[in-house]
C-alpha positions, 0 to 999 in steps of 0.5 A: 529485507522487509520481514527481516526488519520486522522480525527484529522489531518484533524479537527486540520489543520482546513479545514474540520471541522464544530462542530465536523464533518469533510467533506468526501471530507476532509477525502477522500483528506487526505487518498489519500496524505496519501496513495501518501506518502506510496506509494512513500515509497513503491517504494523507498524501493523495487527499488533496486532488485538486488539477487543472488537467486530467494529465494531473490525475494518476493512480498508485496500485495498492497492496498485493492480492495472493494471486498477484497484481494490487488490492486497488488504486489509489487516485492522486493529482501531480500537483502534490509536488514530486516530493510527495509523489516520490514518497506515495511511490515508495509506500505503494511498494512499502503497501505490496511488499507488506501484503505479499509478506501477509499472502505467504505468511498466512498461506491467503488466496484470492479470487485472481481477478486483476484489478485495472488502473482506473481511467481518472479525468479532471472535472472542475478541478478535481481528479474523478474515476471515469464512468466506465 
């Protein structure tokens, strides 16, 4: 559904379309300011990570490696209201979707290693990666 929206984005505004085909580096130009976008959300949303206690402290994966599983976390405090937690949700998933959308585009690989969740504590009331 995604790349459908973008396609049209794209064929609409009239830079990449020739008899209803639409260029990869258009495609691909898109997906990337899409995804500068969300990310730029992302960051906004979780910046605040202030808590009172490490059960505040969570993480959202973010983007998709070619072998599967996200790029990284992205540490945030529940106390950002579930409004805003809703909405970081949603654009974790907006981030996947656009990375997998680039993966098979571009035929990318990667290195396959997973990237765990990172283990978050609250220490003087602030969301902080445990040393592992």
């Amino acid at each position: 559904m995604l790349k459908i929206i973008i396609l049209v984005l794209v064929c609409l505004s009239g830079s990449a379309c020739a008899m209803g085909s639409i260029s990869n580096v258009g495609i691909e130009k898109e997906l990337r300011r899409e995804q500068k976008i969300t990310l730029l959300e992302i960051t906004e949303l979780s910046s605040n990570l202030y808590c009172n206690n490490s059960s505040e402290c969570q993480s959202v994966p973010i983007g998709d490696k070619a072998c599967g599983g996200p790029l990284r976390h992205q540490p945030y405090s529940t106390l950002i209201g579930k409004e805003k937690e809703s909405r970081l949700k949603v654009l974790s998933k907006t981030s996947f979707d656009i990375d997998r959308e680039l993966n098979e585009l571009l035929s990318l690989v990667s290195n396959c290693s997973y990237i765990n969740a990172p283990s978050l504590s609250c220490q003087s009331n602030t969301c902080i990666k445990k040393a592992e």
